[in-house]
Residue, then its C-alpha position, 0 to 999 in steps of 0.5 A: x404644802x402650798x395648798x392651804x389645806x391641813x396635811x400630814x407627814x408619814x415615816x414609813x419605816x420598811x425593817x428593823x435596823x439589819x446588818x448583811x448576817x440578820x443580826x436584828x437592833x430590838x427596837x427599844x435602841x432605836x429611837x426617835x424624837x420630833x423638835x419643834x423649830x418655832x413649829x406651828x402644828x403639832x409634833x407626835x413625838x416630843x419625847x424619844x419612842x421606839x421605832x417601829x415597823x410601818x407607818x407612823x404619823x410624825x406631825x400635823x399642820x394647823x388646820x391652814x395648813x401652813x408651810x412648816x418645819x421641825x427637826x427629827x433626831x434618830x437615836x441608837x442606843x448603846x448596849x452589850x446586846x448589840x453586835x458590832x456592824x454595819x447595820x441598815x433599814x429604809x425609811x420613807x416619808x410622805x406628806x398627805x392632805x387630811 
């Protein structure tokens, strides 16, 4: 953000992770996790949470709302639950001023 005021970033996540069939991945394998890359603001998820459905608040600029930069790493999990495939979902990201 170039406006000088504090912001937010916003994953939305559309579904569950789905192959062609509907075999659903059960959240509790798919997680994510925030790293901070000399990050001024503040992270939302410094320890690995659930993925789940919707909307969620990633990350939170100093309250200049200074240029900023951290990393995201998405995990699977493996599991004899799960079925072999491809498997898919959409996720969007927004930033917001607050």
């Amino acid at each position: 953000s170039n406006l000088g005021k504090q912001y937010q970033v916003t994953q939305n996540i559309i579904s569950e992770l789905r192959n062609k069939d509907g075999d659903v991945i059960r959240s509790k394998y798919f997680t994510l996790r925030t790293v901070s890359l000399d990050t001024k603001g503040v992270l939302k998820f410094t320890s690995a949470q659930e993925i789940k459905k919707g909307d969620t608040v990633l990350f939170v600029s100093d309250s200049a709302g200074s240029p900023d930069k951290f990393k995201l790493i998405y995990e699977l999990a493996p599991s004899r639950d799960l079925k072999s495939g491809d498997y898919s979902t959409q996720i969007t990201y927004s930033l917001s001023e607050l």
